[in-house]
N, C-alpha and C positions, 0 to 999 in steps of 0.2 A: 156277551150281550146280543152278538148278533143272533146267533141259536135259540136266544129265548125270544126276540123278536119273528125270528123264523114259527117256531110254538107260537107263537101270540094269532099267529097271520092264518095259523091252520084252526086255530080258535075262532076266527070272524065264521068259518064254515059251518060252525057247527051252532042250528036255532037255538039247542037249549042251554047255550052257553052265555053271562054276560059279556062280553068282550073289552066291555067299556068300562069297568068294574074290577082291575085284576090287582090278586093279591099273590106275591110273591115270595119263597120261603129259599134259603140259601145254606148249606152245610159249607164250612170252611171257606176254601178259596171260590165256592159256589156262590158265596154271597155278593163277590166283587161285581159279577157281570150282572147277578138282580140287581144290585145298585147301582150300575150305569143304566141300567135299561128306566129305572124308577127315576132317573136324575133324566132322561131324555125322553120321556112318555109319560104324558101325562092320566093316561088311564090304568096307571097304575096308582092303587088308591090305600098301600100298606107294605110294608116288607119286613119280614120275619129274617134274621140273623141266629142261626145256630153254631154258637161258637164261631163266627163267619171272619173270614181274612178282612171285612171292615174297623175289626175295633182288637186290634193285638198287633203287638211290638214287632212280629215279623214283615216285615214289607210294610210296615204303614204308609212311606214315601210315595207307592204305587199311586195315590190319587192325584200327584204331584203331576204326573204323567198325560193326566184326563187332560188335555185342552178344553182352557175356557174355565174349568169347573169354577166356580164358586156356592160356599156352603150357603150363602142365604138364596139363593136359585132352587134350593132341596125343598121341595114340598108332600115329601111322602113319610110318614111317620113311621117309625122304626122301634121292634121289639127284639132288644136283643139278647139273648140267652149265650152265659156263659160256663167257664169251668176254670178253673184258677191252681188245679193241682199239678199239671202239669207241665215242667219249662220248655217244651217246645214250642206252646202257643199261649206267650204270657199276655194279660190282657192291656189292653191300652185304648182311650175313650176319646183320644184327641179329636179323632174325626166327627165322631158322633155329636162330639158334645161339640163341635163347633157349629151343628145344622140347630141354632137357636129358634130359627121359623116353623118348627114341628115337633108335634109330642116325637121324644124317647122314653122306651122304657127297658133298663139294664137290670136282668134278672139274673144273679149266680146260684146255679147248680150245685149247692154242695156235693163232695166223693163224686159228681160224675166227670169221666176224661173225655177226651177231645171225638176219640173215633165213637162215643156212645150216644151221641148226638143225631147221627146218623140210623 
């Protein structure tokens, strides 16, 4: 999170960028830190999950870790695309569907695996 914040900061630099308008997209375990960063910044206004370590059975616990976190605090709406063929990243919605305060929307990829996301 801090690294995309760090991006964020080099985006205020730049005229023909919105800064205040950002939309974030996350492959795997890339998704975890856009989603700290969209849970602690409010000018994040969307975040895209590609197969993302937010919504799968591997680590879920990890948001456990956040301090403070709670799901109705989340005001960033979340698209998350998945893949269900493969058991190394089995899917799981707990988290997601616990953020009641904002559209989700859980789209499965049929035949696509995990690294084709990417």
């Amino acid at each position: 999170a801090q690294d995309l914040l760090f991006a964020l900061k080099s985006i205020e630099q730049n005229r023909q960028a919105d800064a205040w308008n950002i939309g974030l997209v996350g492959h795997s375990f890339g998704a975890r830190p856009a989603f700290l960063l969209a849970l602690r910044n409010a000018r994040v206004r969307g975040l895209v999950s590609l197969d993302g370590g937010i919504a799968n059975k591997f680590g879920k616990e990890w948001i456990q870790k956040v301090t403070g976190f709670n799901p109705a605090n989340f005001k960033v709406p979340i698209l998350h695309f998945y893949q269900d063929v493969e058991n190394f990243v089995v899917p799981d919605f707990e988290l997601i569907e616990s953020l009641k305060n904002v559209p989700r929307t859980l789209i499965r990829m049929p035949g696509m695996r995990h690294m084709q996301f990417s």
